[in-house]
C-alpha positions as CSV (number, residue, x, y, z in Angstrom):
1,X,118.1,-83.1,98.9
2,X,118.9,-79.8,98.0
3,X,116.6,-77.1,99.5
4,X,116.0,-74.5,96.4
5,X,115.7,-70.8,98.3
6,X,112.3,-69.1,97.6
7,X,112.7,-65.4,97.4
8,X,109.9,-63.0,99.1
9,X,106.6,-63.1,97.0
10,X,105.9,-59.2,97.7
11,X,109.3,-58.7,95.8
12,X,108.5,-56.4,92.4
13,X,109.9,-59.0,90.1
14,X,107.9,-61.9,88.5
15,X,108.8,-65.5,88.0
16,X,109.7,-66.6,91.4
17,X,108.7,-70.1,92.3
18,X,106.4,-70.3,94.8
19,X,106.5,-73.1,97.5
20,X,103.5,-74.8,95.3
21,X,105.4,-74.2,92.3
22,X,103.5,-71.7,90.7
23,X,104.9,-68.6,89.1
24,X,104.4,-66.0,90.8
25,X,102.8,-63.0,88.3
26,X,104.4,-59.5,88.8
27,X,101.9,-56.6,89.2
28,X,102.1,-55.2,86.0
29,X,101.6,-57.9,84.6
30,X,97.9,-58.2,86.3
31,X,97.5,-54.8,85.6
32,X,98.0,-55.8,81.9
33,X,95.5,-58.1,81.7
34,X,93.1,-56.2,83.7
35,X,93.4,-53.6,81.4
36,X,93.2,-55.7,78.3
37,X,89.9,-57.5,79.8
38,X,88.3,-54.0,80.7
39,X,89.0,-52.9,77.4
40,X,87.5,-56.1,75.5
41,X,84.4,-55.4,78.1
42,X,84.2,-51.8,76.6
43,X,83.7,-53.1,72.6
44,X,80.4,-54.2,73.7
45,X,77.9,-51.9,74.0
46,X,77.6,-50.6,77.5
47,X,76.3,-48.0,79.7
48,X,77.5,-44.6,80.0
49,X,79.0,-45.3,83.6
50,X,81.2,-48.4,82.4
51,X,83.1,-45.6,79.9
52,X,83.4,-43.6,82.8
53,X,84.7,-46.3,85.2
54,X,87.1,-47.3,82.8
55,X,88.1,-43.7,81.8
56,X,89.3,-43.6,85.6
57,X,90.8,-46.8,86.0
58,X,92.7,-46.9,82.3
59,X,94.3,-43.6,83.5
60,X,95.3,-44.9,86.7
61,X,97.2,-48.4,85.7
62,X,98.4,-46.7,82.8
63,X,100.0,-43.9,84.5
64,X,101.1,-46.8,87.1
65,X,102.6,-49.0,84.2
66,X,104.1,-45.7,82.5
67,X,105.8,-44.8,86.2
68,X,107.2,-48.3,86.2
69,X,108.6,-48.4,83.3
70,X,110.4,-45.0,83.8
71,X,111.6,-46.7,87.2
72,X,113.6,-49.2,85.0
73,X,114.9,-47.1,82.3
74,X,112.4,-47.4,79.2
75,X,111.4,-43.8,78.8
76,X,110.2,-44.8,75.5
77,X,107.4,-47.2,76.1
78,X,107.2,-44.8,79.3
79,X,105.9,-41.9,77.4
80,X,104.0,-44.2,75.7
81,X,101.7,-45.0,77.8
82,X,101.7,-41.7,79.9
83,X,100.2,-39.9,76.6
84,X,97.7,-43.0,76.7
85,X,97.1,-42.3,79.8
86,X,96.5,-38.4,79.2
87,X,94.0,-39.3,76.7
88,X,92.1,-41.4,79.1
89,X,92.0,-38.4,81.5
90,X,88.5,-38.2,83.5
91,X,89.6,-34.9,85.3
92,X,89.9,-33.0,81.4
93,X,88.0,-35.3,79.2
94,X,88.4,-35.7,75.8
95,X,84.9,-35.6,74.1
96,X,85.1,-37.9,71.1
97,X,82.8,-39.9,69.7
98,X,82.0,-43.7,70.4
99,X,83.5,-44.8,66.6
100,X,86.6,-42.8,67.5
101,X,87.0,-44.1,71.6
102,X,86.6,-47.9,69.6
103,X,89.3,-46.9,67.5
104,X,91.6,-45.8,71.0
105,X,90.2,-48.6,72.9
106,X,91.7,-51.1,70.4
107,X,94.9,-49.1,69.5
108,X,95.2,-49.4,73.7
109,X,94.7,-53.2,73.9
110,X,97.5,-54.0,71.1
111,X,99.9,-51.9,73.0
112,X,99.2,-53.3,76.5
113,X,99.2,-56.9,74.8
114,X,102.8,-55.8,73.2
115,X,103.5,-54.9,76.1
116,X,102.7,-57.5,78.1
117,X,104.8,-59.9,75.7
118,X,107.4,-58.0,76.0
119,X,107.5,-57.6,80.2
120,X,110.6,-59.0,80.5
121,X,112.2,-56.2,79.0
122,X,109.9,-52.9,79.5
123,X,109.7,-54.0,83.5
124,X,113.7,-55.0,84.2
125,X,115.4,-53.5,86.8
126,X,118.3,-50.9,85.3
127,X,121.7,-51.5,85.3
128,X,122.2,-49.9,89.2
129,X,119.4,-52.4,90.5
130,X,117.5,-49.7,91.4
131,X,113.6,-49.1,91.1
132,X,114.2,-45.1,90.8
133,X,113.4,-42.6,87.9
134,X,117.0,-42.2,86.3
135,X,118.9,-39.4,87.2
136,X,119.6,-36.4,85.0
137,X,123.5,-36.3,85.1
């Protein structure tokens, strides 16, 4: 019997098989559907400090996922989510009202679920097999 090699869960990439046969999940990809969940949570009405909690924390994964995917050479979904990520800005709030922040919150949650889908490509390594910001040569 052939022993199949299982590669360090910690390791940035997704899909590995663990010893229990699960696939391992990558941790963008839990940030995603964090994300998507919180934002879901914030269609209801809710009090002022959820908005505020989630102000923080959408501007922290999505500066995270933007950060990534500069790492791996997608400066287009990169900037992407970094202006997503300005908007949700708790240090410089933008004051909008609650019809418009729906509107955001929704526009937010079809990216990240686009994203999502589309992991395999916005989270690959680039072509040097680096996880670095590309170089400007």
């Amino acid at each position: 019997m052939v022993s199949e090699q299982i590669p360090d869960p910690h390791h940035w990439r997704y899909g590995f098989k663990s010893n229990d046969g699960y696939v391992l999940m990558s941790a963008e990809r839990k940030l995603l559907l964090i994300s998507v969940g919180a934002l879901c949570v914030a269609l209801l009405p809710m009090p002022y400090e959820y908005y505020t909690l989630l102000r923080v924390t959408m501007c922290g994964i999505l500066s995270y996922l933007a950060y990534s995917a500069w790492g791996r050479s997608n400066n287009g979904i990169s900037w992407i989510l970094g202006t997503f990520a300005a908007i949700y800005n708790p240090i410089a709030p933008l004051h909008l009202v609650r019809e418009i922040w729906l509107i955001i919150n929704l526009l937010t949650g079809g990216l990240l679920i686009k994203v999502y889908v589309n992991a395999d490509k916005v989270f690959q390594e680039n072509d040097s097999g680096v996880h670095a910001p590309p170089s400007n040569d």
